[in-house]
Biopython code that builds the backbone (N, CA, C, O; Angstrom):
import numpy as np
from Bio.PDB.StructureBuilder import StructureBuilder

atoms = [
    (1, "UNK", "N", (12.749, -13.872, 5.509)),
    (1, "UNK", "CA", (11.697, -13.377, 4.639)),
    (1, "UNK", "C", (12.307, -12.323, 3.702)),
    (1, "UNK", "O", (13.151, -11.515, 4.089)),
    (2, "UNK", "N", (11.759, -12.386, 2.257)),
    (2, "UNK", "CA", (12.236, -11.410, 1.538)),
    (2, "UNK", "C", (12.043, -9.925, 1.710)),
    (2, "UNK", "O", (10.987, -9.646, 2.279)),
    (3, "UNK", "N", (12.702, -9.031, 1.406)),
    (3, "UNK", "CA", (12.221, -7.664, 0.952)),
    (3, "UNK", "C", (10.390, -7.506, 0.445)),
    (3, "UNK", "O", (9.337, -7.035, 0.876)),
    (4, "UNK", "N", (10.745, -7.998, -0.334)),
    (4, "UNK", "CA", (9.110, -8.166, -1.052)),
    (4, "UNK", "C", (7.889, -8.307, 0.107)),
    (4, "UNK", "O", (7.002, -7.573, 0.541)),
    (5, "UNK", "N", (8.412, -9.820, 0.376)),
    (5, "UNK", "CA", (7.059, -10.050, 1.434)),
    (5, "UNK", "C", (7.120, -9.703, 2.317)),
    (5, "UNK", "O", (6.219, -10.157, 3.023)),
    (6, "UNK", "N", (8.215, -8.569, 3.168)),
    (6, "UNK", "CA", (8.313, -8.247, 4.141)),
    (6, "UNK", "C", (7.405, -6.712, 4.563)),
    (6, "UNK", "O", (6.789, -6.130, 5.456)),
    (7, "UNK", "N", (7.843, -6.637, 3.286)),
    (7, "UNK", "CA", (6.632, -5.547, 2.857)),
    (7, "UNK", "C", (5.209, -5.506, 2.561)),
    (7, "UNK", "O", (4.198, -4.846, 2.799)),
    (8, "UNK", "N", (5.532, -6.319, 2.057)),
    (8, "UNK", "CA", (3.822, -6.857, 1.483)),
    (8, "UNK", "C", (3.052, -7.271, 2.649)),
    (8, "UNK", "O", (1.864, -7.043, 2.877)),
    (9, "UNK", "N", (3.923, -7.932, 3.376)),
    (9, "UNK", "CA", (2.758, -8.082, 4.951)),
    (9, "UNK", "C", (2.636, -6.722, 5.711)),
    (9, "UNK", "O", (1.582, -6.572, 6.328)),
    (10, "UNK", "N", (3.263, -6.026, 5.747)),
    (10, "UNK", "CA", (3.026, -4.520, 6.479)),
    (10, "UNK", "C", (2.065, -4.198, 5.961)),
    (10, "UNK", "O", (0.966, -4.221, 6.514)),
    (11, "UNK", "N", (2.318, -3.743, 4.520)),
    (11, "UNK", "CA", (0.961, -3.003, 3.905)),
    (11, "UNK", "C", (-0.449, -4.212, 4.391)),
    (11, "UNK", "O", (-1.537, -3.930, 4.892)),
    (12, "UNK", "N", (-0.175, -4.878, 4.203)),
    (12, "UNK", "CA", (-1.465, -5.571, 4.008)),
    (12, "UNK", "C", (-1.976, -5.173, 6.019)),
    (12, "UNK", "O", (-3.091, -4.792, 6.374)),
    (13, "UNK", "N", (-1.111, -5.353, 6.689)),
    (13, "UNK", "CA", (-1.326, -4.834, 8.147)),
    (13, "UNK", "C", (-1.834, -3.748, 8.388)),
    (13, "UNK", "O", (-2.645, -3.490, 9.278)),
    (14, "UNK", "N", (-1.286, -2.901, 7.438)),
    (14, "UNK", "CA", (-1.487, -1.710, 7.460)),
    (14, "UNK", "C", (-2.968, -0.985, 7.523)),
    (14, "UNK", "O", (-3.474, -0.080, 8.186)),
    (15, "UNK", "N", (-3.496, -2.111, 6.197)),
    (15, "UNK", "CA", (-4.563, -1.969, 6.433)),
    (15, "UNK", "C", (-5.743, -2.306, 6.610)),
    (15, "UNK", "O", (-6.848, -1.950, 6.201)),
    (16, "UNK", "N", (-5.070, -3.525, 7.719)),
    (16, "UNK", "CA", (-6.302, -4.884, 8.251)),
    (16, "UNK", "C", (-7.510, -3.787, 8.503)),
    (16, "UNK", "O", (-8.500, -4.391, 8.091)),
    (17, "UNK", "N", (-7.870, -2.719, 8.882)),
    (17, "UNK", "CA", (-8.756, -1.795, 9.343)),
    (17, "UNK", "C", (-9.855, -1.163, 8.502)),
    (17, "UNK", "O", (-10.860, -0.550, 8.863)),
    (18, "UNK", "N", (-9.265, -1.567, 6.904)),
    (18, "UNK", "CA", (-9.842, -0.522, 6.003)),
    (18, "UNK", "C", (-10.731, -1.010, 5.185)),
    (18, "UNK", "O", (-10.308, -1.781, 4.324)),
    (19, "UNK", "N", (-12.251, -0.692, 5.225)),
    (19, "UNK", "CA", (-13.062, -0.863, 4.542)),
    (19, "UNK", "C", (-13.182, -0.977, 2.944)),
    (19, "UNK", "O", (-13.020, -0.001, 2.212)),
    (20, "UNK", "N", (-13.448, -2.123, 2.528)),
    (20, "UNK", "CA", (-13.096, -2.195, 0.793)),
    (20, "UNK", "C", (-14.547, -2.594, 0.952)),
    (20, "UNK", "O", (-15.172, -3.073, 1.898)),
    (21, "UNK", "N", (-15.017, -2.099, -0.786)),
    (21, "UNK", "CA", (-13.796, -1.475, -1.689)),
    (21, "UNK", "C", (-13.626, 0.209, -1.526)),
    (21, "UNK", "O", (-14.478, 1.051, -1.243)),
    (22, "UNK", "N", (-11.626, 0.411, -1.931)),
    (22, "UNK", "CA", (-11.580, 1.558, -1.616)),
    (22, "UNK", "C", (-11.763, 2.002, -3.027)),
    (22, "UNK", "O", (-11.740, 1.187, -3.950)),
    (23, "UNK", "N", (-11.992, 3.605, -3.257)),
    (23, "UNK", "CA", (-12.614, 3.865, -4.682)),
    (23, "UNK", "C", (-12.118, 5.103, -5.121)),
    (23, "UNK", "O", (-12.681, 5.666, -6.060)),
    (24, "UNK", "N", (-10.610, 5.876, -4.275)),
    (24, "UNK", "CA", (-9.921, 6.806, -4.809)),
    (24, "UNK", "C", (-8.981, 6.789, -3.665)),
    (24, "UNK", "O", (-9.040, 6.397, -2.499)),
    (25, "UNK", "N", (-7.843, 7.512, -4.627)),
    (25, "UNK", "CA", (-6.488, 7.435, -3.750)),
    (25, "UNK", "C", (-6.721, 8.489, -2.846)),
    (25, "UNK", "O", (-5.673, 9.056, -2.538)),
    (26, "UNK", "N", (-7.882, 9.016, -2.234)),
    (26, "UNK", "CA", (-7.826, 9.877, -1.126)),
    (26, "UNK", "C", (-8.286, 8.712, 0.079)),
    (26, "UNK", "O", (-7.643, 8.539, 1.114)),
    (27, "UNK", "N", (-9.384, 8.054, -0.246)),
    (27, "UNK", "CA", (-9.825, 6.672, 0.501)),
    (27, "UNK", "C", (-8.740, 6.229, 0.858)),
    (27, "UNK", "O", (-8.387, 6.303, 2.035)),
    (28, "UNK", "N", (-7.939, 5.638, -0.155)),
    (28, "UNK", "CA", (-6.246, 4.757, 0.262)),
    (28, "UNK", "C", (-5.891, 5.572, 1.131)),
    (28, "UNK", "O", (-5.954, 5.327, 2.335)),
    (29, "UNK", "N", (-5.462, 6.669, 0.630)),
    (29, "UNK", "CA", (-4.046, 7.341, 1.939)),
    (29, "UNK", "C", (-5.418, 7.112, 3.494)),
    (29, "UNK", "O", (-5.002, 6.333, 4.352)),
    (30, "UNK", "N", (-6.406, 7.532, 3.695)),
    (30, "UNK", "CA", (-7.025, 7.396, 4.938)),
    (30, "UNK", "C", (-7.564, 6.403, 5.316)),
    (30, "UNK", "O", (-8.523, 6.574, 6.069)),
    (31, "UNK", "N", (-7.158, 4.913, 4.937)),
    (31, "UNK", "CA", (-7.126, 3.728, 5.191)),
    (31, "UNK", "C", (-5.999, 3.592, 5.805)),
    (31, "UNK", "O", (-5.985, 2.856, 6.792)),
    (32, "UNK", "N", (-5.042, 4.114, 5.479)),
    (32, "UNK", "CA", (-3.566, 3.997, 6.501)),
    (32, "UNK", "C", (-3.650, 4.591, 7.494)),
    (32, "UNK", "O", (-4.113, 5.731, 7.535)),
    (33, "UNK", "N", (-3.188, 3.900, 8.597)),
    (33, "UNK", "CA", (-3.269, 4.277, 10.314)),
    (33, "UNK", "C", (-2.482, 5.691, 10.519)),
    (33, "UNK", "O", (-2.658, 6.403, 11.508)),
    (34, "UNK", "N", (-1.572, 6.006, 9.431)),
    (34, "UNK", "CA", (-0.510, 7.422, 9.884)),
    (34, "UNK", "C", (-1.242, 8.215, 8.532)),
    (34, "UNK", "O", (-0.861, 9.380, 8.423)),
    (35, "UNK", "N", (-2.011, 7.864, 7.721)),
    (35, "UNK", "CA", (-2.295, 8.712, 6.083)),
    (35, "UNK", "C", (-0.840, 8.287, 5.529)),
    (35, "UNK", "O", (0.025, 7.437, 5.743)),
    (36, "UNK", "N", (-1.079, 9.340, 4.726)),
    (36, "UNK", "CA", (0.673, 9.427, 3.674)),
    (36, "UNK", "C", (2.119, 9.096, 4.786)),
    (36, "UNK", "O", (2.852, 8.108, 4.735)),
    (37, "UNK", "N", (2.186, 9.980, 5.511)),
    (37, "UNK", "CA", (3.045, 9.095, 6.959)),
    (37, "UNK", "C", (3.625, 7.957, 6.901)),
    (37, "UNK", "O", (4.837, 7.740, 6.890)),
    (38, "UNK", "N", (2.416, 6.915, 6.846)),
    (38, "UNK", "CA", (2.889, 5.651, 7.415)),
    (38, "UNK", "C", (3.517, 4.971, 6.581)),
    (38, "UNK", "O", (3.362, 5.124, 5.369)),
    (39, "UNK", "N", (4.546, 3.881, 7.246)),
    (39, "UNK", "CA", (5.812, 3.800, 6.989)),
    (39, "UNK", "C", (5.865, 2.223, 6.946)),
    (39, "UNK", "O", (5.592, 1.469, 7.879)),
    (40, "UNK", "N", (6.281, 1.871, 5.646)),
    (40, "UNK", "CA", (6.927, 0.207, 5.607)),
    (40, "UNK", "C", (8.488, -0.221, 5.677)),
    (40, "UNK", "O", (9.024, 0.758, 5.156)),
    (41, "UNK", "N", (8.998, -0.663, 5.846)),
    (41, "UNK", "CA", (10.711, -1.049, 5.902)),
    (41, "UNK", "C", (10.906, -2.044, 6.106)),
    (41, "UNK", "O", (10.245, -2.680, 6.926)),
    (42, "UNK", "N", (12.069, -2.628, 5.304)),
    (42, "UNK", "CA", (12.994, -3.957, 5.596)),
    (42, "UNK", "C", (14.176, -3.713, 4.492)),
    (42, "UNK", "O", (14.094, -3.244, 3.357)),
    (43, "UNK", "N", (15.040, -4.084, 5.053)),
    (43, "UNK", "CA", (16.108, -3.523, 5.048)),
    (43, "UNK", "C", (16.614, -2.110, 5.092)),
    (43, "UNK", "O", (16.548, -1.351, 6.059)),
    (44, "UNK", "N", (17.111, -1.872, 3.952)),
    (44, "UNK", "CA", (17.319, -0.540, 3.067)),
    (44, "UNK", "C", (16.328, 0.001, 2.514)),
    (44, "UNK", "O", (16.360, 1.149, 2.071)),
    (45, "UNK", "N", (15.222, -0.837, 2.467)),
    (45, "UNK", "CA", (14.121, -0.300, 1.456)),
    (45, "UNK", "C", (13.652, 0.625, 2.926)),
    (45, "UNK", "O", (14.056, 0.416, 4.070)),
    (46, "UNK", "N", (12.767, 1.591, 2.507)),
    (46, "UNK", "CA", (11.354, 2.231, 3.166)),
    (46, "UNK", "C", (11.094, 2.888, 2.470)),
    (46, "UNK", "O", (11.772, 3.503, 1.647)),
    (47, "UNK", "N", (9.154, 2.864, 2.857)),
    (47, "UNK", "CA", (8.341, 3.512, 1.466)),
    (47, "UNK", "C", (7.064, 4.022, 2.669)),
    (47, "UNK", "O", (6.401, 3.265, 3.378)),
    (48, "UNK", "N", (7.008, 5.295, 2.622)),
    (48, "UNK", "CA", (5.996, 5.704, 2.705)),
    (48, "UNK", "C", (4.462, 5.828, 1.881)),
    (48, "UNK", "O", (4.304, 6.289, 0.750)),
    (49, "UNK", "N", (3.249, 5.204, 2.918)),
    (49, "UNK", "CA", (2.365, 5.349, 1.811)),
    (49, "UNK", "C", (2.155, 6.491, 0.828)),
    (49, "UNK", "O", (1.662, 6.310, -0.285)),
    (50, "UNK", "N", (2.582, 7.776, 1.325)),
    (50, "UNK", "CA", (2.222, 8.825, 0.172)),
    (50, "UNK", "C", (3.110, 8.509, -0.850)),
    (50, "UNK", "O", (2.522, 8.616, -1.926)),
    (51, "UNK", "N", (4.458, 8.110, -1.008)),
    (51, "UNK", "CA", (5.337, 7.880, -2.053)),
    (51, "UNK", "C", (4.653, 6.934, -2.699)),
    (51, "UNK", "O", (4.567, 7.113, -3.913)),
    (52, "UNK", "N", (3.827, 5.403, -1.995)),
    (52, "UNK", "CA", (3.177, 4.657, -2.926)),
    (52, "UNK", "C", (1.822, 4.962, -3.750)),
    (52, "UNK", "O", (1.280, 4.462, -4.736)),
    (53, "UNK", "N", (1.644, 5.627, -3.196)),
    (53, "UNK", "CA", (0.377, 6.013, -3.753)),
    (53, "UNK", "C", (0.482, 7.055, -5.023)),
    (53, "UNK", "O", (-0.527, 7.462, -5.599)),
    (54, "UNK", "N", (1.958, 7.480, -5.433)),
    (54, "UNK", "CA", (2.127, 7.790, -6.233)),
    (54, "UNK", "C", (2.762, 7.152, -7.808)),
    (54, "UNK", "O", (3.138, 7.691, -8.849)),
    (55, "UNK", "N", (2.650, 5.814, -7.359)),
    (55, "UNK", "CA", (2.880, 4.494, -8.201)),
    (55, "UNK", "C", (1.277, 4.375, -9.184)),
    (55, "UNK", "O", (1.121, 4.001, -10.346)),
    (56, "UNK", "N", (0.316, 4.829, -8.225)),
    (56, "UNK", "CA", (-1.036, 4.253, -8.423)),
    (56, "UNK", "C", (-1.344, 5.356, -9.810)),
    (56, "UNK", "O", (-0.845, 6.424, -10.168)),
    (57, "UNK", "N", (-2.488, 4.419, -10.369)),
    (57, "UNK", "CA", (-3.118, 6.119, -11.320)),
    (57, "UNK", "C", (-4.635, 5.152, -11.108)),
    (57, "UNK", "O", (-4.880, 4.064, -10.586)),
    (58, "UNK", "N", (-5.501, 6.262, -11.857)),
    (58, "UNK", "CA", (-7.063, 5.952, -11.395)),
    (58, "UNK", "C", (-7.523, 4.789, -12.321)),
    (58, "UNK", "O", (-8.746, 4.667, -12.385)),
    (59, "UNK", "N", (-6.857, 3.997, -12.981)),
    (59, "UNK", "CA", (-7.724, 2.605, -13.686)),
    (59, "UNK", "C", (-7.099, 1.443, -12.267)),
    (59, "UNK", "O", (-7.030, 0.259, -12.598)),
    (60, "UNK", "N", (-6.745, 1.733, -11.025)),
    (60, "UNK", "CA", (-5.929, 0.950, -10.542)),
    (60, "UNK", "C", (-7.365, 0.753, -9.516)),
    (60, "UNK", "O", (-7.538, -0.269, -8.852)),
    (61, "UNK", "N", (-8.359, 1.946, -9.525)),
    (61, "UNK", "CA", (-9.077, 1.802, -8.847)),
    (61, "UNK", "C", (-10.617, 1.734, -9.011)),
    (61, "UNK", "O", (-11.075, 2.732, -9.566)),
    (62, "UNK", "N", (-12.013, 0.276, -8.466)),
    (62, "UNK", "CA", (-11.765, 0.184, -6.750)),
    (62, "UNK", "C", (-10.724, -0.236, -6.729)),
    (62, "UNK", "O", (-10.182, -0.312, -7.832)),
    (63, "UNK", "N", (-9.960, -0.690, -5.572)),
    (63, "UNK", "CA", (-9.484, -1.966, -4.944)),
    (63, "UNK", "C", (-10.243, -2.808, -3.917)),
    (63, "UNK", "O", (-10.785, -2.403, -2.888)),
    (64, "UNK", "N", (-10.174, -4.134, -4.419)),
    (64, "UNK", "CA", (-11.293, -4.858, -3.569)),
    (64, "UNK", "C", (-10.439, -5.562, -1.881)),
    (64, "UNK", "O", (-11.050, -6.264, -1.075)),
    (65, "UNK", "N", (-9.072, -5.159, -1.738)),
    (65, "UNK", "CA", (-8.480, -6.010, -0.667)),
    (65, "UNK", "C", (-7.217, -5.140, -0.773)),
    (65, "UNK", "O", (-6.838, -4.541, -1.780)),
    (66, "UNK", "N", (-6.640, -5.170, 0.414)),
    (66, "UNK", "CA", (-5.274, -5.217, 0.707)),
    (66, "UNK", "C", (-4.401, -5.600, 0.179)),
    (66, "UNK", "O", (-3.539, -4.816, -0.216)),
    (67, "UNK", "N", (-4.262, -7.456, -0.098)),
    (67, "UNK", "CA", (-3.854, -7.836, -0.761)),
    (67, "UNK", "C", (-3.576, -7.550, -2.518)),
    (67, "UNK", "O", (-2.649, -7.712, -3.311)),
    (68, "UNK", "N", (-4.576, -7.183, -2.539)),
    (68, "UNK", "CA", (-4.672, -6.316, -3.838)),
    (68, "UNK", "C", (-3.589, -4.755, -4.122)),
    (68, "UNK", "O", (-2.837, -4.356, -5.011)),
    (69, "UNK", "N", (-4.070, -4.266, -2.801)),
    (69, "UNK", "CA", (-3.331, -2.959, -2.952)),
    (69, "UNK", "C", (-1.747, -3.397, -2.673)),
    (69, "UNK", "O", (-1.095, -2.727, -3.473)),
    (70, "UNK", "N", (-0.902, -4.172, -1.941)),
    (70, "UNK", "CA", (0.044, -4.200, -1.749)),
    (70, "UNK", "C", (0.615, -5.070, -3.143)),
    (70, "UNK", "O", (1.365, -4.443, -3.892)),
    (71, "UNK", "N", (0.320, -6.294, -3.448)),
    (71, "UNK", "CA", (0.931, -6.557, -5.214)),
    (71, "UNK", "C", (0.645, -4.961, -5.967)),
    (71, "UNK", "O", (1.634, -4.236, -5.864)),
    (72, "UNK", "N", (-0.058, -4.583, -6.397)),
    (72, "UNK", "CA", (-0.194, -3.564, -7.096)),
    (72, "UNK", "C", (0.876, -2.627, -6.797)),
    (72, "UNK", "O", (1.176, -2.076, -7.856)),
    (73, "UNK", "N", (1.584, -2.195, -5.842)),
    (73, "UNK", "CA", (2.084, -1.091, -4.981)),
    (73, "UNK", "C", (4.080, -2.117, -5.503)),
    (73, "UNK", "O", (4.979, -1.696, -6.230)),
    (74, "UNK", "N", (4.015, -3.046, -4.952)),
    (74, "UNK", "CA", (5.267, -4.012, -5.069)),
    (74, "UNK", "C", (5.440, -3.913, -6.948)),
    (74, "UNK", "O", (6.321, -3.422, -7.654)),
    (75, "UNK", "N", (4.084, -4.665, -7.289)),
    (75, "UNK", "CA", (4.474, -4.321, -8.785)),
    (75, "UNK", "C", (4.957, -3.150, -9.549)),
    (75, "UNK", "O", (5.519, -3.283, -10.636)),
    (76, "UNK", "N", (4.718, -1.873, -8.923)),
    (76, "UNK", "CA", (5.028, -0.806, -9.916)),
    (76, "UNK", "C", (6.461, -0.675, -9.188)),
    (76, "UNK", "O", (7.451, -0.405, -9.869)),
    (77, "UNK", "N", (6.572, -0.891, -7.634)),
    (77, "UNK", "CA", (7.949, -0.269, -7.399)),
    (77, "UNK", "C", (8.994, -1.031, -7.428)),
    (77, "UNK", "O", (10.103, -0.860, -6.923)),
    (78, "UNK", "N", (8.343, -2.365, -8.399)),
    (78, "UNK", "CA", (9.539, -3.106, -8.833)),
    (78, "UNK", "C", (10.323, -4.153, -8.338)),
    (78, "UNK", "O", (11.242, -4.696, -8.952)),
    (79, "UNK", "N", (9.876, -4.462, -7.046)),
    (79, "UNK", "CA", (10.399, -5.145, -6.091)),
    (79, "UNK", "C", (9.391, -6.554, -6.197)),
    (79, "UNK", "O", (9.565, -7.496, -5.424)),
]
sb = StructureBuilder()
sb.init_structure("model")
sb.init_model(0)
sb.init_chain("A")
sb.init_seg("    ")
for serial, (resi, resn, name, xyz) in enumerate(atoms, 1):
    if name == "N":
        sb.init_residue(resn, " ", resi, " ")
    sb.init_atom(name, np.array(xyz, "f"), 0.0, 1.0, " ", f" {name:<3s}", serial, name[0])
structure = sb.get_structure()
C-alpha cells in the first residue's frame, strides 16, 4: 500500500467515531481519539493531527465525512 493510502486509511480510522458534519477546526482536532496528538505514519512520513489541521483554512469547512477530511489533508500536504 502506498504512503498516500496508508494514510488516508488511518485518518479516515481515526475518525470512524466522529460526528459529521464537522463545522470548525476545533470540532476536527476533538474528533480525533488523541486531539492534536494523534498520530498517522507509514514510512518516513508522520503527521500529527495538529500539524494537519494546519493545512486546513475556514472555506474547507463543514466537512461532511472523513473521507473528505483525509483527501483534503493528503491534498494540501502534497502526498
Amino acid at each position: 500500500m502506498s504512503v498516500k493510502n496508508e494514510i488516508r486509511k488511518q485518518i479516515i480510522n481515526a475518525l470512524s467515531g466522529a460526528q459529521f458534519p464537522i463545522a470548525t477546526p476545533k470540532a476536527l482536532l476533538e474528533a480525533f481519539p488523541h486531539g492534536a496528538d494523534t498520530k498517522c505514519k507509514s514510512g518516513d512520513i508522520e503527521m500529527t493531527a495538529g500539524k494537519a489541521g494546519t493545512l486546513l483554512n475556514s472555506d474547507d469547512f463543514p466537512f461532511t465525512s472523513a473521507e473528505q477530511v483525509a483527501d483534503t489533508i493528503l491534498e494540501r500536504a502534497g502526498l
